[in-house]
C-alpha positions in Angstrom: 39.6 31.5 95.4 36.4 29.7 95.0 36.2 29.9 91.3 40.2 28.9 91.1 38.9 25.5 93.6 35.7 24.8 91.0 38.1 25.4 88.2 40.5 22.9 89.2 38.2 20.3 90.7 36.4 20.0 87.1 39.6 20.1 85.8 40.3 17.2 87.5 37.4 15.2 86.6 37.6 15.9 82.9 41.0 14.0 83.2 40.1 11.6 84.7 36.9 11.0 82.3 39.3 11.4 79.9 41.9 8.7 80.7 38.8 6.2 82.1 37.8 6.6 78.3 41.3 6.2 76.5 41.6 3.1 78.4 38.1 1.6 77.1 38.7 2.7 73.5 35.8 5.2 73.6 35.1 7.8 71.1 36.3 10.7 71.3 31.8 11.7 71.4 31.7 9.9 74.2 34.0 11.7 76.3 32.6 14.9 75.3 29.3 14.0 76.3 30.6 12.6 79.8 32.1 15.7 80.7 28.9 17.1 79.4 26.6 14.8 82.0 29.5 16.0 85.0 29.1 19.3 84.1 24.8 19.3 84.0 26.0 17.5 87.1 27.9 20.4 89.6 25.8 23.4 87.9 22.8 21.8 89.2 24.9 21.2 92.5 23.5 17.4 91.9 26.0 15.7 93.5 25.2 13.0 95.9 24.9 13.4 99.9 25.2 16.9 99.8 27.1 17.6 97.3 29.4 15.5 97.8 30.8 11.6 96.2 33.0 9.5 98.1 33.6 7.7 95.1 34.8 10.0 92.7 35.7 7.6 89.7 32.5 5.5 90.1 30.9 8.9 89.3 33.4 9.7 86.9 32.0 6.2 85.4 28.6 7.0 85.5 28.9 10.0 83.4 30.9 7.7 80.5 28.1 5.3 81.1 25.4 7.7 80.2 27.2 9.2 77.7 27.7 5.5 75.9 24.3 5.3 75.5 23.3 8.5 74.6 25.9 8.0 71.5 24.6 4.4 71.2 27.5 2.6 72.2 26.7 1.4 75.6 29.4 0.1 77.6 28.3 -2.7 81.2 28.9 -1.8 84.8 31.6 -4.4 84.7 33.7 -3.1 82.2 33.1 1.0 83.4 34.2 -1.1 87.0 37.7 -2.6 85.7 38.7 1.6 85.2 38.0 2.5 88.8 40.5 0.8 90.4 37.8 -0.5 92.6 36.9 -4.4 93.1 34.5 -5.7 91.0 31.4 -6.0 92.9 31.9 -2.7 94.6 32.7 -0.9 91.5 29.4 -2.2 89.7 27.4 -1.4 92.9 28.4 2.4 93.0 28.1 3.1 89.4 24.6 2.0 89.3 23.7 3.7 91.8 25.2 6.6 90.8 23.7 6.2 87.0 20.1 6.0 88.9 21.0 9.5 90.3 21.9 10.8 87.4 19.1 10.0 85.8 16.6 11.3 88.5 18.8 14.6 88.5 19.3 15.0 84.8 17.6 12.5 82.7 15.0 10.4 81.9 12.6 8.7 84.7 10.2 6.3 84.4 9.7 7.2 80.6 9.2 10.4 80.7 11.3 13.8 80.0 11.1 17.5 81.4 11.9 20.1 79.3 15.5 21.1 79.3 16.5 17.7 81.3 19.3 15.5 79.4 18.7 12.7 77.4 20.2 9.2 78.4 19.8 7.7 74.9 17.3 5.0 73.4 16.8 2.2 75.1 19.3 -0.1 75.0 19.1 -3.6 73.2 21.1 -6.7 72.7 22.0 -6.2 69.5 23.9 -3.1 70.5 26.5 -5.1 72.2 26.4 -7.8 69.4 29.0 -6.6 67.0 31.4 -5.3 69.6 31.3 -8.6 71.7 31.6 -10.5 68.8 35.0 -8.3 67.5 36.2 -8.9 70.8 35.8 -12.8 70.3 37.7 -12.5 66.9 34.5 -13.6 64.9 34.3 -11.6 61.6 31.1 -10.4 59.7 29.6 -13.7 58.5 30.1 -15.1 62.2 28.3 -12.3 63.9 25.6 -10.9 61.2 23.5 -14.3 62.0 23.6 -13.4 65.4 22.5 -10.0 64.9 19.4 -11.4 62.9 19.2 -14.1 65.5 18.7 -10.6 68.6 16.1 -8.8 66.0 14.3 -12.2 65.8 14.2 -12.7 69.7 13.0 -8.8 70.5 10.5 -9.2 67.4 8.7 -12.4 68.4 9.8 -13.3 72.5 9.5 -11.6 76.0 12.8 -12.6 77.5 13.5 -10.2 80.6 17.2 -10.0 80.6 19.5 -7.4 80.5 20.7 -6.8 77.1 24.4 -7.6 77.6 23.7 -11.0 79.0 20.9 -11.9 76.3 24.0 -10.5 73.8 26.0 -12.9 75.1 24.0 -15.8 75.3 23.2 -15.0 71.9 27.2 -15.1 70.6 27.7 -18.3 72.5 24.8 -20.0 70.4 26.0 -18.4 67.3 30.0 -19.8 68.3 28.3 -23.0 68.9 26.3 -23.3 66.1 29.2 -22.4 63.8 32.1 -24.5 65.5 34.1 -21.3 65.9 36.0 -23.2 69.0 35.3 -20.7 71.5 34.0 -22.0 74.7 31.5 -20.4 77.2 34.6 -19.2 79.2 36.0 -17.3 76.1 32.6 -15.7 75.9 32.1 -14.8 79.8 35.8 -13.0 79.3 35.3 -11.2 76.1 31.5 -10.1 77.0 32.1 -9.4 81.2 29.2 -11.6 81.3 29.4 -14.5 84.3 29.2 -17.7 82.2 26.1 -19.1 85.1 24.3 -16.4 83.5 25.0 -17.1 80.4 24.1 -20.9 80.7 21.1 -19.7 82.2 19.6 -17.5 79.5 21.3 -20.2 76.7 19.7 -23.1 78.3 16.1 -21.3 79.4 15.7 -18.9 77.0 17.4 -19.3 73.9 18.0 -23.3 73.5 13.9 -24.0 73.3 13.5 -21.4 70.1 17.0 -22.1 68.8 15.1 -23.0 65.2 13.0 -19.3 65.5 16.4 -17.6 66.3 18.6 -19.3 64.0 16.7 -21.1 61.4 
């Protein structure tokens, strides 16, 4: 009886990994891999509060979001959130806190790596959002290639402490700006799940004062 319960209950979560990553246009790698991290997950009996996850599909979530970056494809809280069902802010709460668990259970901390522990991926960089913002955005190759240049130029030669997705974005706003593609910094904040106050803020503070080192 036991086995049939386990059997069913990882059943369950396979299709709902499954459908979270038909939904987001994931690779089929990807899902593999999640079900993968779920798996390492209930052998190790690593689940949250005893064993147990109130929020199934934020952990559901998690594991795609590990799995992204471990194929190098990462994916942001807020777009793992909009497959949840839950709001916004709650759904990007519980993920990350779950993707810290899973880390501490089966991954990587603080730089370092036990033997036989999973690997999250490299770390994770603006440019790896860059093409797939830009797609969304409807800029083609010769649009988003100097942007691409523009992230390699940033990591190379500044210390800007940002999350990736939002220096990514700030990034594709100059680059639309720049080039007079018409979008505006509302476009951007939908295509990129990036607030457009934090994209002004890291355009305006960060990127604006080296826009000749970035672009030139």
């Amino acid at each position: 009886m036991r086995a049939a319960v386990h059997d069913k209950s990882l059943a369950d979560a396979f299709h709902s990994i499954d459908d979270m990553a038909e939904r987001l246009g994931l690779a089929e790698a990807v899902r593999d891999r999640a079900r993968e991290v779920f798996r390492k997950l209930e052998d190790a009996r690593a689940f949250p509060k005893g064993g147990k996850c109130r929020n199934r599909k934020a952990l559901h979530a998690a594991c795609l979001h590990v799995a992204c970056r471990a194929v190098g494809t990462p994916r942001t809280f807020k777009e793992l959130a909009s497959v949840t069902g839950d709001s916004a802010t709650a759904g990007i709460k519980d993920i990350g806190r779950l993707v810290k668990h899973i880390k501490v259970h089966l991954g990587e901390e603080d730089g370092g790596q036990a033997a036989g522990e999973m690997t999250m991926g490299a770390v994770v960089r603006a440019g790896d959002y860059l093409r797939r913002f830009g797609s969304l955005l409807g800029m083609g190759d010769h649009e988003v290639d100097p942007a691409l240049e523009a992230a390699r130029r940033l990591e190379k030669n500044l210390d800007v402490r940002r999350n990736p997705d939002s220096i990514a974005a700030a990034v594709i706003y100059m680059a639309v700006q720049r080039t007079g593609a018409g979008k505006s910094i509302r476009d951007v904040s939908a295509a990129t799940g990036v607030s457009e106050i934090t994209i002004r803020e890291v355009y305006y503070k960060d990127l604006t004062p080296h826009a000749d080192l970035l672009f030139g």
